[in-house]
Every structure is written in C-alpha cells, then in structure tokens.
C-alpha positions as a Markdown table, in Angstrom:
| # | Residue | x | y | z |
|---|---|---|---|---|
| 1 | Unk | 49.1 | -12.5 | -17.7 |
| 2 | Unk | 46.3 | -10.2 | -17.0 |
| 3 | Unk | 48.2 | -7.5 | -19.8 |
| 4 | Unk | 48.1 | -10.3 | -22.3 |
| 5 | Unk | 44.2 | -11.4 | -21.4 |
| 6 | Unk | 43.4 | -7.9 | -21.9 |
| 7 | Unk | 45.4 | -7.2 | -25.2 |
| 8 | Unk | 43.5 | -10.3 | -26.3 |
| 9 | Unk | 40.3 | -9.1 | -25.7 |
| 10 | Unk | 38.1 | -8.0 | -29.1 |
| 11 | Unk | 34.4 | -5.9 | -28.6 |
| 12 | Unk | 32.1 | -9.2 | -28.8 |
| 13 | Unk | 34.1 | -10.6 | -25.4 |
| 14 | Unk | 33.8 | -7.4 | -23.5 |
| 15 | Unk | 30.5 | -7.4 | -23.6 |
| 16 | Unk | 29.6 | -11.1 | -23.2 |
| 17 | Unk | 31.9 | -10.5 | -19.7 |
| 18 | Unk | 29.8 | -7.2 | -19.3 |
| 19 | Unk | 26.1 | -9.1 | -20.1 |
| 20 | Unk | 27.6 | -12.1 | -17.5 |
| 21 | Unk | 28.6 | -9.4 | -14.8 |
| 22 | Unk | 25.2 | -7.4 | -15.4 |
| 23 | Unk | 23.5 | -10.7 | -15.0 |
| 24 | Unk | 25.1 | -11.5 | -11.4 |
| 25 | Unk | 24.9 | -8.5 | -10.1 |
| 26 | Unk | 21.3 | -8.3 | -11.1 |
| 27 | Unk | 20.5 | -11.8 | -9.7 |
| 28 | Unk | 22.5 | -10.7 | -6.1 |
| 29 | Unk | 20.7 | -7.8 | -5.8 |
| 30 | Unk | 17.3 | -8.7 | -6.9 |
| 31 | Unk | 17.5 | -11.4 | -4.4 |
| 32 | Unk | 18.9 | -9.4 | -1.8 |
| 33 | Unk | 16.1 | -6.6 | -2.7 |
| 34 | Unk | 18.3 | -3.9 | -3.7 |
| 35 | Unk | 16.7 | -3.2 | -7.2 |
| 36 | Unk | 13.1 | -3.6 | -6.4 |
| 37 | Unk | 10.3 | -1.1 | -7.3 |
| 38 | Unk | 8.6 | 1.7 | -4.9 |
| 39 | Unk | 5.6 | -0.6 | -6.4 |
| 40 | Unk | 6.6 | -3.8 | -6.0 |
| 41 | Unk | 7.4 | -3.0 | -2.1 |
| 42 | Unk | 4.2 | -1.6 | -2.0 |
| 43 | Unk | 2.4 | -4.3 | -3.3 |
| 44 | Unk | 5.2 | -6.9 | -1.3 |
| 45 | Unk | 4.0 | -4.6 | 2.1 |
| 46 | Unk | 0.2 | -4.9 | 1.5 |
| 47 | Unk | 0.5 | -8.6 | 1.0 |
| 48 | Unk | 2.7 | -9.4 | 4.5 |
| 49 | Unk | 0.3 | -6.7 | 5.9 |
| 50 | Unk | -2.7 | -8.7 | 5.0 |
| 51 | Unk | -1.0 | -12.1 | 5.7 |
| 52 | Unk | 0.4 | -10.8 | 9.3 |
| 53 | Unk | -3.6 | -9.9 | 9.6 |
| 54 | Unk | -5.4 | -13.1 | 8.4 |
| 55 | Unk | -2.5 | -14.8 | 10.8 |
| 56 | Unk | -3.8 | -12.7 | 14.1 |
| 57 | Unk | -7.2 | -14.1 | 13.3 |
| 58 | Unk | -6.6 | -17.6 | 12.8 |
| 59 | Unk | -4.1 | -17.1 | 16.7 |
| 60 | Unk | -7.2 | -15.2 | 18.3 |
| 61 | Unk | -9.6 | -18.2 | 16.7 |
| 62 | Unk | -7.4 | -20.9 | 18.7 |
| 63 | Unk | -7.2 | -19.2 | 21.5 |
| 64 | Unk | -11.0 | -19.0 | 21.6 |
| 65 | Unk | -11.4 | -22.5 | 21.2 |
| 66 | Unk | -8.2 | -23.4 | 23.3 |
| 67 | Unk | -10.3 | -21.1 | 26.1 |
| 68 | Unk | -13.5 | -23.2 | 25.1 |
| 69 | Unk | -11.6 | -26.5 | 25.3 |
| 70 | Unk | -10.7 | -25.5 | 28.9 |
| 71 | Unk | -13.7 | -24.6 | 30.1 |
| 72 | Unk | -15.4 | -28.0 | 28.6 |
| 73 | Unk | -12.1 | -30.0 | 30.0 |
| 74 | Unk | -12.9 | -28.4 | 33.4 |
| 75 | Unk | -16.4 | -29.4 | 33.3 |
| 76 | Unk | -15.9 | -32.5 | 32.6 |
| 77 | Unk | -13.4 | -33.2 | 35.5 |
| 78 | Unk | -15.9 | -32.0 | 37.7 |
| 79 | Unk | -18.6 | -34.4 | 36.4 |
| 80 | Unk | -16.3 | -36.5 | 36.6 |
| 81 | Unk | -15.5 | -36.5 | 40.4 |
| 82 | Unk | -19.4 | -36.3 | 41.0 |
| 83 | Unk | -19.9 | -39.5 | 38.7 |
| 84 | Unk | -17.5 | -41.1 | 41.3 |
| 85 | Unk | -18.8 | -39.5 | 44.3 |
| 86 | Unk | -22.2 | -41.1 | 43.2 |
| 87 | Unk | -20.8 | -44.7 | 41.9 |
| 88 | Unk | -18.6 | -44.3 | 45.7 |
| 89 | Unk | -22.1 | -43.7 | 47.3 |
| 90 | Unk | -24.0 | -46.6 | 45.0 |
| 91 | Unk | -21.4 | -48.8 | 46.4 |
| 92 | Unk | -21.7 | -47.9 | 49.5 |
| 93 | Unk | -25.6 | -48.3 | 49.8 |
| 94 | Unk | -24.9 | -51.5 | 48.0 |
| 95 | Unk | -22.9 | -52.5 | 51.2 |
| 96 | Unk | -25.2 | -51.2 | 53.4 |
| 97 | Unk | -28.0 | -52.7 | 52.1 |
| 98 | Unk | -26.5 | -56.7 | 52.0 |
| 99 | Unk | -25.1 | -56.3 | 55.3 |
| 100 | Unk | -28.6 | -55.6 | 57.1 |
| 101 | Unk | -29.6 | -58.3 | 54.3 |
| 102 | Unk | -27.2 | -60.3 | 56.0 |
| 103 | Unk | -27.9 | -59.8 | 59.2 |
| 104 | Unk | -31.6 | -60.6 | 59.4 |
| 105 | Unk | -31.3 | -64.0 | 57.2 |
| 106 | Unk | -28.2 | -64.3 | 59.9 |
| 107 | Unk | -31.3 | -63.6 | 62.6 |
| 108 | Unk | -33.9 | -65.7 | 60.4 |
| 109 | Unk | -31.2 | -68.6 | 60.2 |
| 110 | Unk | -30.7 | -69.0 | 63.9 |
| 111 | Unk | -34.7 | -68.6 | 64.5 |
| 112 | Unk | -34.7 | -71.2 | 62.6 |
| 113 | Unk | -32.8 | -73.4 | 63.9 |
| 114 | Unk | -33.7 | -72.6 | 67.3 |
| 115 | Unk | -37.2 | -73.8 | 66.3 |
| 116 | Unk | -35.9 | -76.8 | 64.8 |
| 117 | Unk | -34.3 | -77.2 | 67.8 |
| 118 | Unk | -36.8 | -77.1 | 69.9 |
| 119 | Unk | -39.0 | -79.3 | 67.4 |
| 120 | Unk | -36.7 | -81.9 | 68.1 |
| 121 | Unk | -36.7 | -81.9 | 71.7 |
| 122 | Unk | -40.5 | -82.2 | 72.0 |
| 123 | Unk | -40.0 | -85.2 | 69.5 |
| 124 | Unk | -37.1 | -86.5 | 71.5 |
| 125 | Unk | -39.5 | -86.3 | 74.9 |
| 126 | Unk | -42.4 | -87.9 | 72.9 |
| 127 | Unk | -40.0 | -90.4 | 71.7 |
| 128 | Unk | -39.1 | -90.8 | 75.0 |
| 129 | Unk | -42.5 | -91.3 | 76.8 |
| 130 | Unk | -43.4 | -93.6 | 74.7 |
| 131 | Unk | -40.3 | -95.7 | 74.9 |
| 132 | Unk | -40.7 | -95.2 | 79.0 |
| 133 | Unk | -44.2 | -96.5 | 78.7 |
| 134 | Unk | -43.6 | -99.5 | 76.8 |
| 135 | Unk | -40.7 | -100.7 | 78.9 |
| 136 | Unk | -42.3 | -100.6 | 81.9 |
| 137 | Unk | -43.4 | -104.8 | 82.6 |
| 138 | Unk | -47.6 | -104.7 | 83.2 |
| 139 | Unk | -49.3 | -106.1 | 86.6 |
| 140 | Unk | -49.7 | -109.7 | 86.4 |
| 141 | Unk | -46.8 | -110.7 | 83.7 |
| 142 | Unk | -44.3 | -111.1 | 86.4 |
C-alpha cells in the first residue's frame, strides 16, 4: 500500500506534502519557541523584564496603601472605643444626674405633703374649736 502510494506520487504532490509538513513543523515549533530570533528573544526578554518591573511597582503601591489602610483602620477602632467610653460616661452622668433629680423632688414631694399635712390639721383643730364652741348650750337657755 505504501509501495503503490509512493509509485503514484508525481513532483507537484511531493512538494505540496513537503510545503504541508514545512508548515507544521514550522507552526509546532514557532509555538513551542524553537525557531525564534536572538532578536526577537531579546526584544520578548526586555518586554517581561519591564512588565515583571512595572508589576513590582503596582505590588509595593498596594502594600503601601494596604499599610495605610491599617494604620487608618486601627485609628479608627481606637476612636471608636473612646466614642463609647464617652457615650458610656454621657449615660452614666445622665443617670446620675436624674437620680439626685429624683431624689430631691422625692424630698420636695414629701415636704410637701408634710406641710399639707400639717395645714390640714391646724384647719381640722380650727374646725374643731369652732364646732366645740358652738355646741356648747349658753347660760340662761336651759
């Protein structure tokens, strides 16, 4: 089979099959990098050299502002717990200040009523004086 293929064979097909094999091994090895240039790996070098560069940059430029952000994020937190140590103390003065606000209307309420109290027993005993005195029968009635 392979005698008879080659038997069969004229000039123009032996060098299409030639051109197709040339064209596969040149597409295998270009992509593979086996044919390229001293110049084109030169130039292929300088261009991952300067990428591999511009990337170090743009790394060492987040971690400065990752180092930033933590600085800023740590400040904050402690603002924070100062912010909460003063609303804790504004709440706590807030307390403070309605109990002893409490505790003198408390004081001023039972003054108060202890005055009230005692203005109704004077009213009570004048009541009752001058109920006494006009219950009592005069001389000379009897």
């Amino acid at each position: 089979m392979v005698a008879s293929f080659i038997d069969n064979l004229d000039l123009t097909n032996v060098i299409l099959i030639i051109g197709l094999v040339g064209i596969l091994v040149k597409s295998v090895g270009e992509g593979r990098g086996w044919f390229r240039s001293a110049a084109a790996l030169r130039v292929e070098n300088t261009d991952i050299l300067r990428r591999n560069g511009e990337l170090e940059g743009e790394i060492q430029r987040k971690e400065t502002a990752l180092a930033a952000d933590v600085v800023q994020i740590a400040t904050l937190e402690k603002s924070i717990r100062e912010l909460q140590k003063l609303d804790q103390s504004a709440v706590l003065g807030a307390l403070t200040d309605h109990e002893l606000n409490a505790e003198r209307r408390a004081e001023r309420t039972q003054m108060l009523q202890s005055e009230g109290n005692q203005t109704l027993e004077r009213i009570a005993a004048v009541l009752d004086n001058s109920y006494s005195s006009t219950d009592q029968p005069t001389k000379g009635t009897t």
